[in-house]
N, C-alpha and C positions, 0 to 999 in steps of 0.2 A: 798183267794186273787185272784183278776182276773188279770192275769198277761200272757204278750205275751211269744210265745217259742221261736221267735226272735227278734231282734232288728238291726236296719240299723244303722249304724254311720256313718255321712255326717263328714267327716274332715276338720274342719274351718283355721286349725294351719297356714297354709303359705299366709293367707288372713287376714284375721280378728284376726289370732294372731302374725301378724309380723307388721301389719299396721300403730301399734304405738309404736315400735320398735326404741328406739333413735339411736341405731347405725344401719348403713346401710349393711345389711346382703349381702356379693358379690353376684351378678346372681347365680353364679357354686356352689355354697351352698346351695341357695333356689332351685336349680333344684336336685342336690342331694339327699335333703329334702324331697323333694317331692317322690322320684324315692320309697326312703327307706320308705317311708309312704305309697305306690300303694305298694311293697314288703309284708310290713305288713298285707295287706288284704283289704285296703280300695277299694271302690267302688265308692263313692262319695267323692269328695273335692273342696272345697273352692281354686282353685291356685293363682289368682295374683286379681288385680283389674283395670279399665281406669278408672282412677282418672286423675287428674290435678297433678303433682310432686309437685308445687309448695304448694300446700295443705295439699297431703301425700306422702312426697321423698319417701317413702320405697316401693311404688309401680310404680316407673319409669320405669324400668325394664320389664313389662308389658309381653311387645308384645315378648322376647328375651323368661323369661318363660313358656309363651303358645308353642312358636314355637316349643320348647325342650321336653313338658310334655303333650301336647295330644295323647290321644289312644284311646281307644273302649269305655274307663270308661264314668262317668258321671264327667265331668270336667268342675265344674265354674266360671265363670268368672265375679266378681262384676264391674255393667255398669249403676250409678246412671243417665243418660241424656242422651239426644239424641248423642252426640258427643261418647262419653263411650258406646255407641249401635255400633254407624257406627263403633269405630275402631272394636270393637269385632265379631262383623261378617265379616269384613275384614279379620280376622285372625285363621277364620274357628272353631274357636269358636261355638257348638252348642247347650250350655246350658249357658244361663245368666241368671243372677242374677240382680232381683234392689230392693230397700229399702224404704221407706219411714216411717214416724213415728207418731203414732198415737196422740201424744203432740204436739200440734201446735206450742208451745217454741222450743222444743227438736228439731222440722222439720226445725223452723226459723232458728235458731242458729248453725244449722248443714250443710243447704242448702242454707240460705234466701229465703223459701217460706214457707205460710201456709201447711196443710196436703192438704186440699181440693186443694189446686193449682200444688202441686206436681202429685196429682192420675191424674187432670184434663190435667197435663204434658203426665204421664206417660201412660195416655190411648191407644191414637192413634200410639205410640211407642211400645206397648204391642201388639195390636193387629196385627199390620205390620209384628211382630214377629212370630204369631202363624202362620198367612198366612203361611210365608216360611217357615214353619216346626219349629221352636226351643220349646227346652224346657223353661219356666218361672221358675223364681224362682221368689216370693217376699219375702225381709226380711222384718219384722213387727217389727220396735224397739219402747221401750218402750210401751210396750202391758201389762205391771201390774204397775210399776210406773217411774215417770218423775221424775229426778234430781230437775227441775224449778219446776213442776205441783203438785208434788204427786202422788197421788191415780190415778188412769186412771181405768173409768167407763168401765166394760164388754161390755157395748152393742156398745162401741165406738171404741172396736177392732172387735167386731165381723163385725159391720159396713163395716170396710174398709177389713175387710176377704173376707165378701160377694160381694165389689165394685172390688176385684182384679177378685174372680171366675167368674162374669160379664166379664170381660176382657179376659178370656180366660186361667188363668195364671193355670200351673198346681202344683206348691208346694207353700204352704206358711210356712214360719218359724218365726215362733211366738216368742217373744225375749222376755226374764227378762234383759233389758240392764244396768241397774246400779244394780243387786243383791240384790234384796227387798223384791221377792216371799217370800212368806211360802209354805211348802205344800198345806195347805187350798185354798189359791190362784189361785196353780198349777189345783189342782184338780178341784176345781170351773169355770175356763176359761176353761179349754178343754174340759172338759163335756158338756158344751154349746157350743164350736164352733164343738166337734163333733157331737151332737145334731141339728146344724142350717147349718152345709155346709154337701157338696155333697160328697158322701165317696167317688166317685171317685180321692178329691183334696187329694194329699199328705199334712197332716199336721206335724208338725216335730216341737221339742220344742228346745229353744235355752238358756241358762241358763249361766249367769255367776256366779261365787263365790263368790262372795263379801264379802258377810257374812254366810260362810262355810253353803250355803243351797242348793246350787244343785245338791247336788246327793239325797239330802231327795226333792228336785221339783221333779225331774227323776223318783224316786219310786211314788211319787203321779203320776205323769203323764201317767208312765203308768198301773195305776191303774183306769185311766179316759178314756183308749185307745189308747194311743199314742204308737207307736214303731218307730218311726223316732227321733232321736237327734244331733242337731250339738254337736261337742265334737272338741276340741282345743289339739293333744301334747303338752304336757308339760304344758297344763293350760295357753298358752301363748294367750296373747291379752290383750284389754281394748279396751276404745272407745275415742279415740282424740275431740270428742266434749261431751263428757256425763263425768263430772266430777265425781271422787269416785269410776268409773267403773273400777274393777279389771280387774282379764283375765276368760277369759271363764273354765269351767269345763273340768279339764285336761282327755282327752282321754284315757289315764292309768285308772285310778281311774276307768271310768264308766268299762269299761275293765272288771277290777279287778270283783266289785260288779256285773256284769251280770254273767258273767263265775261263779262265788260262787256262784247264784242260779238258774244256771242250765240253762242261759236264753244264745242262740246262736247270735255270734256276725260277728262272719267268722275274726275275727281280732289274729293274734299272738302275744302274750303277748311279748314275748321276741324281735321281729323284730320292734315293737313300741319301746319299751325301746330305744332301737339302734339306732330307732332315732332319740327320745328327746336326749340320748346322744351325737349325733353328732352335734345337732343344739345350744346344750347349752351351749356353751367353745363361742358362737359370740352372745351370750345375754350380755345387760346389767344390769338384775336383774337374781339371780339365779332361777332356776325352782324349783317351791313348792310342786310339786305332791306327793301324799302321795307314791306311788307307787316307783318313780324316787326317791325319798329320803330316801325309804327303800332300794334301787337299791345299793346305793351309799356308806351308812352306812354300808350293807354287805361287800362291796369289802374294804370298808377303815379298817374290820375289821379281815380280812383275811390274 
Protein backbone atom coordinates (compact mmCIF):
# COMPACT_ATOMS: atom_id res chain seq x y z
CA UNK A 1 0.00 0.00 0.00
CA UNK A 2 1.29 3.40 -0.78
CA UNK A 3 0.52 5.25 1.99
CA UNK A 4 1.74 8.69 3.51
CA UNK A 5 3.87 8.79 7.16
CA UNK A 6 1.84 11.83 7.71
CA UNK A 7 -1.24 13.43 7.43
CA UNK A 8 -2.41 17.21 8.03
CA UNK A 9 -5.98 17.64 9.61
CA UNK A 10 -7.47 21.08 8.54
CA UNK A 11 -10.19 21.38 11.42
CA UNK A 12 -13.58 22.28 9.82
CA UNK A 13 -15.66 21.73 13.37
CA UNK A 14 -16.48 25.54 14.40
CA UNK A 15 -17.36 26.56 10.72
CA UNK A 16 -18.77 24.06 8.63
CA UNK A 17 -19.74 21.99 11.71
CA UNK A 18 -21.68 24.55 13.72
CA UNK A 19 -23.16 26.48 10.61
CA UNK A 20 -26.20 24.45 10.66
CA UNK A 21 -26.41 24.23 14.07
CA UNK A 22 -30.07 25.05 15.23
CA UNK A 23 -29.24 26.32 18.46
CA UNK A 24 -27.15 29.25 18.67
CA UNK A 25 -23.94 28.25 20.35
CA UNK A 26 -22.87 31.57 22.80
CA UNK A 27 -19.46 33.38 21.34
CA UNK A 28 -17.49 32.26 24.80
CA UNK A 29 -18.15 28.66 23.85
CA UNK A 30 -17.33 28.83 20.23
CA UNK A 31 -14.04 30.68 21.23
CA UNK A 32 -13.28 28.09 23.94
CA UNK A 33 -13.99 25.53 21.32
CA UNK A 34 -11.79 26.59 19.31
CA UNK A 35 -8.88 27.42 22.09
CA UNK A 36 -9.27 23.34 23.14
CA UNK A 37 -9.11 22.30 19.43
CA UNK A 38 -5.45 24.61 18.65
CA UNK A 39 -4.69 22.84 22.52
CA UNK A 40 -5.20 19.43 20.79
CA UNK A 41 -2.64 20.01 18.13
CA UNK A 42 -4.50 21.49 15.34
CA UNK A 43 -2.64 23.66 12.75
CA UNK A 44 -5.26 24.37 10.47
CA UNK A 45 -9.09 25.37 11.16
CA UNK A 46 -11.94 26.31 9.60
CA UNK A 47 -13.06 29.40 12.67
CA UNK A 48 -16.18 31.42 11.75
CA UNK A 49 -17.60 32.52 8.34
CA UNK A 50 -18.93 36.48 6.79
CA UNK A 51 -21.98 35.27 5.73
CA UNK A 52 -25.18 37.21 5.98
CA UNK A 53 -26.85 36.21 9.75
CA UNK A 54 -29.89 36.44 8.08
CA UNK A 55 -29.05 33.22 5.89
CA UNK A 56 -26.77 31.49 8.69
CA UNK A 57 -27.48 33.05 12.36
CA UNK A 58 -24.94 30.77 13.68
CA UNK A 59 -22.09 32.75 12.08
CA UNK A 60 -23.15 36.43 13.35
CA UNK A 61 -20.63 36.34 15.78
CA UNK A 62 -17.97 36.54 13.01
CA UNK A 63 -15.80 39.25 13.53
CA UNK A 64 -16.14 38.76 17.90
CA UNK A 65 -14.49 35.11 16.98
CA UNK A 66 -11.61 36.07 14.92
CA UNK A 67 -10.74 38.80 17.14
CA UNK A 68 -10.45 36.24 20.04
CA UNK A 69 -8.80 33.22 17.96
CA UNK A 70 -6.11 34.40 15.74
CA UNK A 71 -2.45 33.48 16.10
CA UNK A 72 0.55 32.26 14.18
CA UNK A 73 -1.75 29.19 12.92
CA UNK A 74 -3.38 28.78 9.74
CA UNK A 75 -6.86 30.33 10.56
CA UNK A 76 -9.73 30.44 8.09
CA UNK A 77 -12.14 32.22 7.45
CA UNK A 78 -15.17 31.34 5.11
CA UNK A 79 -15.85 34.64 2.68
CA UNK A 80 -18.20 33.48 -0.13
CA UNK A 81 -18.43 37.50 -2.13
CA UNK A 82 -16.98 40.40 -2.25
CA UNK A 83 -18.54 41.91 0.98
CA UNK A 84 -17.51 38.46 3.02
CA UNK A 85 -13.71 39.48 1.48
CA UNK A 86 -13.84 43.27 2.63
CA UNK A 87 -14.95 42.36 6.23
CA UNK A 88 -12.33 39.70 6.42
CA UNK A 89 -9.36 41.41 5.71
CA UNK A 90 -10.59 44.03 7.72
CA UNK A 91 -10.21 41.85 10.52
CA UNK A 92 -6.66 40.79 9.84
CA UNK A 93 -7.67 37.83 8.67
CA UNK A 94 -4.90 36.19 6.37
CA UNK A 95 -6.10 32.99 5.07
CA UNK A 96 -9.60 32.86 3.38
CA UNK A 97 -11.60 30.78 2.27
CA UNK A 98 -14.48 30.64 -0.73
CA UNK A 99 -16.56 28.03 -2.22
CA UNK A 100 -18.19 27.54 -5.17
CA UNK A 101 -19.88 24.28 -6.56
CA UNK A 102 -19.47 22.36 -9.33
CA UNK A 103 -23.53 21.51 -9.94
CA UNK A 104 -24.92 24.56 -11.53
CA UNK A 105 -28.42 23.47 -9.36
CA UNK A 106 -26.30 22.95 -6.12
CA UNK A 107 -24.52 26.70 -7.02
CA UNK A 108 -28.14 28.14 -7.99
CA UNK A 109 -29.85 27.16 -4.95
CA UNK A 110 -27.01 27.82 -2.64
CA UNK A 111 -26.09 31.26 -4.12
CA UNK A 112 -28.45 32.14 -6.92
CA UNK A 113 -25.82 31.95 -9.55
CA UNK A 114 -24.62 29.48 -12.08
CA UNK A 115 -21.03 27.91 -11.40
CA UNK A 116 -19.52 29.84 -14.37
CA UNK A 117 -20.85 33.27 -12.90
CA UNK A 118 -19.71 32.59 -9.56
CA UNK A 119 -15.67 31.72 -10.60
CA UNK A 120 -16.37 34.69 -13.14
CA UNK A 121 -17.45 36.62 -9.55
CA UNK A 122 -14.78 35.25 -7.88
CA UNK A 123 -11.87 35.92 -10.11
CA UNK A 124 -11.00 39.48 -9.84
CA UNK A 125 -11.65 39.08 -5.92
CA UNK A 126 -9.00 36.01 -5.96
CA UNK A 127 -6.61 37.60 -7.43
CA UNK A 128 -6.82 41.12 -5.56
CA UNK A 129 -6.12 38.68 -2.76
CA UNK A 130 -2.97 37.05 -3.92
CA UNK A 131 -1.53 40.52 -4.75
CA UNK A 132 -1.60 41.35 -1.00
CA UNK A 133 -0.32 38.33 0.11
CA UNK A 134 -3.30 36.05 1.50
CA UNK A 135 -3.58 32.54 1.52
CA UNK A 136 -6.56 31.03 -0.92
CA UNK A 137 -8.45 28.55 -0.08
CA UNK A 138 -11.18 27.11 -2.47
CA UNK A 139 -13.94 24.81 -1.18
CA UNK A 140 -15.17 22.47 -4.33
CA UNK A 141 -18.68 21.29 -3.20
CA UNK A 142 -20.26 18.73 -4.73
CA UNK A 143 -17.17 17.33 -6.71
CA UNK A 144 -18.62 13.47 -6.91
CA UNK A 145 -22.49 14.01 -6.71
CA UNK A 146 -25.31 16.71 -6.67
CA UNK A 147 -28.39 16.17 -4.22
CA UNK A 148 -30.51 17.87 -7.72
CA UNK A 149 -27.86 16.53 -10.54
CA UNK A 150 -26.40 13.27 -9.58
CA UNK A 151 -23.35 12.01 -10.85
CA UNK A 152 -20.95 15.10 -11.46
CA UNK A 153 -18.64 14.23 -14.58
CA UNK A 154 -14.55 14.23 -13.36
CA UNK A 155 -13.54 16.42 -15.96
CA UNK A 156 -16.01 19.00 -14.56
CA UNK A 157 -14.18 19.16 -11.35
CA UNK A 158 -10.95 19.04 -12.56
CA UNK A 159 -12.22 22.07 -14.93
CA UNK A 160 -12.96 24.44 -12.19
CA UNK A 161 -9.60 22.93 -10.15
CA UNK A 162 -7.72 24.06 -12.92
CA UNK A 163 -9.83 27.65 -13.37
CA UNK A 164 -9.07 28.24 -9.46
CA UNK A 165 -5.00 27.31 -9.86
CA UNK A 166 -5.25 30.00 -13.03
CA UNK A 167 -6.36 32.46 -10.25
CA UNK A 168 -3.81 32.08 -8.23
CA UNK A 169 -5.45 30.19 -5.44
CA UNK A 170 -3.18 28.03 -3.24
CA UNK A 171 -5.53 24.96 -1.55
CA UNK A 172 -8.30 23.44 -3.12
CA UNK A 173 -10.68 21.11 -1.00
CA UNK A 174 -12.47 18.97 -2.92
CA UNK A 175 -15.89 18.07 -1.16
CA UNK A 176 -18.19 14.64 -1.18
CA UNK A 177 -20.99 17.18 -0.05
CA UNK A 178 -23.94 15.07 0.32
CA UNK A 179 -21.97 11.48 1.29
CA UNK A 180 -22.18 9.43 -2.08
CA UNK A 181 -18.39 8.71 -2.83
CA UNK A 182 -17.23 5.15 -2.69
CA UNK A 183 -13.83 4.51 -2.51
CA UNK A 184 -13.60 3.80 -6.25
CA UNK A 185 -14.77 7.37 -6.57
CA UNK A 186 -12.37 8.70 -4.18
CA UNK A 187 -9.64 6.99 -5.71
CA UNK A 188 -10.51 7.63 -9.36
CA UNK A 189 -10.97 11.78 -8.81
CA UNK A 190 -7.80 12.32 -7.02
CA UNK A 191 -5.64 10.33 -9.12
CA UNK A 192 -6.55 12.60 -12.02
CA UNK A 193 -6.59 15.81 -10.36
CA UNK A 194 -3.17 14.81 -8.86
CA UNK A 195 -2.16 13.74 -12.31
CA UNK A 196 -3.61 17.35 -14.00
CA UNK A 197 -2.77 20.12 -11.30
CA UNK A 198 0.49 21.54 -10.13
CA UNK A 199 1.97 19.63 -7.01
CA UNK A 200 2.79 22.75 -5.87
CA UNK A 201 -1.39 23.30 -5.16
CA UNK A 202 -2.38 21.92 -1.65
CA UNK A 203 -5.05 19.33 -2.53
CA UNK A 204 -6.99 18.16 0.61
CA UNK A 205 -10.13 15.94 0.54
CA UNK A 206 -13.29 16.71 2.32
CA UNK A 207 -15.74 13.87 3.02
CA UNK A 208 -18.97 13.69 4.81
CA UNK A 209 -20.60 10.54 6.38
CA UNK A 210 -23.61 10.12 5.11
CA UNK A 211 -23.61 6.81 4.33
CA UNK A 212 -20.77 5.57 6.85
CA UNK A 213 -18.06 5.86 3.80
CA UNK A 214 -15.65 8.31 4.78
CA UNK A 215 -13.22 7.00 6.47
CA UNK A 216 -13.04 3.94 3.76
CA UNK A 217 -12.87 7.74 0.94
CA UNK A 218 -9.76 8.58 3.35
CA UNK A 219 -7.99 5.32 3.08
CA UNK A 220 -8.73 5.43 -0.77
CA UNK A 221 -7.58 8.85 -0.99
CA UNK A 222 -4.71 8.53 0.42
CA UNK A 223 -3.83 5.72 -1.40
CA UNK A 224 -4.26 8.14 -4.62
CA UNK A 225 -1.91 10.76 -2.86
CA UNK A 226 -3.65 12.75 -0.87
CA UNK A 227 -2.41 13.63 2.87
CA UNK A 228 -4.47 16.83 3.39
CA UNK A 229 -8.23 16.24 4.95
CA UNK A 230 -10.79 18.38 6.40
CA UNK A 231 -12.14 16.44 9.58
CA UNK A 232 -15.16 18.03 11.76
CA UNK A 233 -14.98 17.18 15.98
CA UNK A 234 -17.56 15.43 16.78
CA UNK A 235 -18.52 14.72 13.20
CA UNK A 236 -20.43 17.92 13.54
CA UNK A 237 -21.97 19.68 10.34
CA UNK A 238 -24.19 19.34 7.24
CA UNK A 239 -24.99 21.64 4.62
CA UNK A 240 -28.21 24.09 5.05
CA UNK A 241 -28.60 24.02 1.27
CA UNK A 242 -27.56 20.25 0.17
CA UNK A 243 -30.57 18.21 1.52
CA UNK A 244 -29.65 14.56 3.12
CA UNK A 245 -26.16 16.07 3.97
CA UNK A 246 -24.99 14.63 7.29
CA UNK A 247 -21.93 16.00 9.19
CA UNK A 248 -18.65 15.72 8.13
CA UNK A 249 -16.27 12.98 9.23
CA UNK A 250 -15.67 13.26 12.95
CA UNK A 251 -11.96 14.25 13.64
CA UNK A 252 -11.82 11.49 16.51
CA UNK A 253 -12.44 8.73 14.25
CA UNK A 254 -9.81 9.71 11.49
CA UNK A 255 -7.67 10.23 14.57
CA UNK A 256 -8.19 7.06 15.78
CA UNK A 257 -7.46 5.03 12.31
CA UNK A 258 -4.21 6.97 11.43
CA UNK A 259 -2.65 6.62 14.87
CA UNK A 260 -3.53 2.62 14.42
CA UNK A 261 -1.55 2.52 11.41
CA UNK A 262 1.25 4.16 12.21
CA UNK A 263 0.33 7.35 10.10
CA UNK A 264 1.49 10.90 12.09
CA UNK A 265 -1.10 13.34 12.73
CA UNK A 266 0.53 15.70 15.56
CA UNK A 267 -3.22 15.65 17.00
CA UNK A 268 -3.78 14.25 20.92
CA UNK A 269 -6.23 11.92 21.07
CA UNK A 270 -7.45 12.77 24.54
CA UNK A 271 -7.35 16.77 24.26
CA UNK A 272 -9.72 16.33 21.09
CA UNK A 273 -12.06 14.22 23.01
CA UNK A 274 -12.12 17.29 25.63
CA UNK A 275 -13.26 18.91 23.31
CA UNK A 276 -16.06 17.21 21.49
CA UNK A 277 -16.85 16.86 25.24
CA UNK A 278 -17.17 20.40 25.98
CA UNK A 279 -19.09 21.43 22.92
CA UNK A 280 -21.65 18.58 23.06
CA UNK A 281 -23.98 19.35 26.33
CA UNK A 282 -24.92 22.85 23.57
CA UNK A 283 -25.73 20.61 20.48
CA UNK A 284 -29.03 19.75 19.60
CA UNK A 285 -28.30 16.30 18.17
CA UNK A 286 -26.12 14.11 20.11
CA UNK A 287 -22.46 13.35 18.80
CA UNK A 288 -22.06 9.94 16.88
CA UNK A 289 -18.49 9.54 16.68
CA UNK A 290 -17.47 6.23 17.00
CA UNK A 291 -14.55 7.38 19.29
CA UNK A 292 -16.76 9.85 21.65
CA UNK A 293 -19.20 7.16 22.02
CA UNK A 294 -16.85 4.70 23.12
CA UNK A 295 -15.55 7.76 25.42
CA UNK A 296 -18.84 7.88 27.03
CA UNK A 297 -19.89 4.23 27.35
CA UNK A 298 -16.47 3.82 29.27
CA UNK A 299 -17.15 6.44 31.87
CA UNK A 300 -21.09 5.44 32.08
CA UNK A 301 -19.62 2.15 32.93
CA UNK A 302 -17.17 2.73 35.56
Amino acid sequence: MELPERVTLIEVGPRDGLQNEKNFIPTKNKIEFISLLKNAGFQEMELTSYVSPKWVPQMQDAETVVENCLDDARNFVLAPNKKGIELATESGVKHVAVFVGVSNTFNQKNINKTTEESMNELRPLIENLKRKGYFVRACISTSFYCPFEGRIDENDVLKVCQDFEEMGVDELSVADTIGMANPRDSYELFTLLKHHLRATTLLTAHFHDTRGMAIANIFASMQAGIDRFDTSAGGLGGCPFAPGASGNVASEDVVYMLSQMGISTGIHMDKLLAAVAYISPLLSKPVSSKQFSLLKNVSQHQ
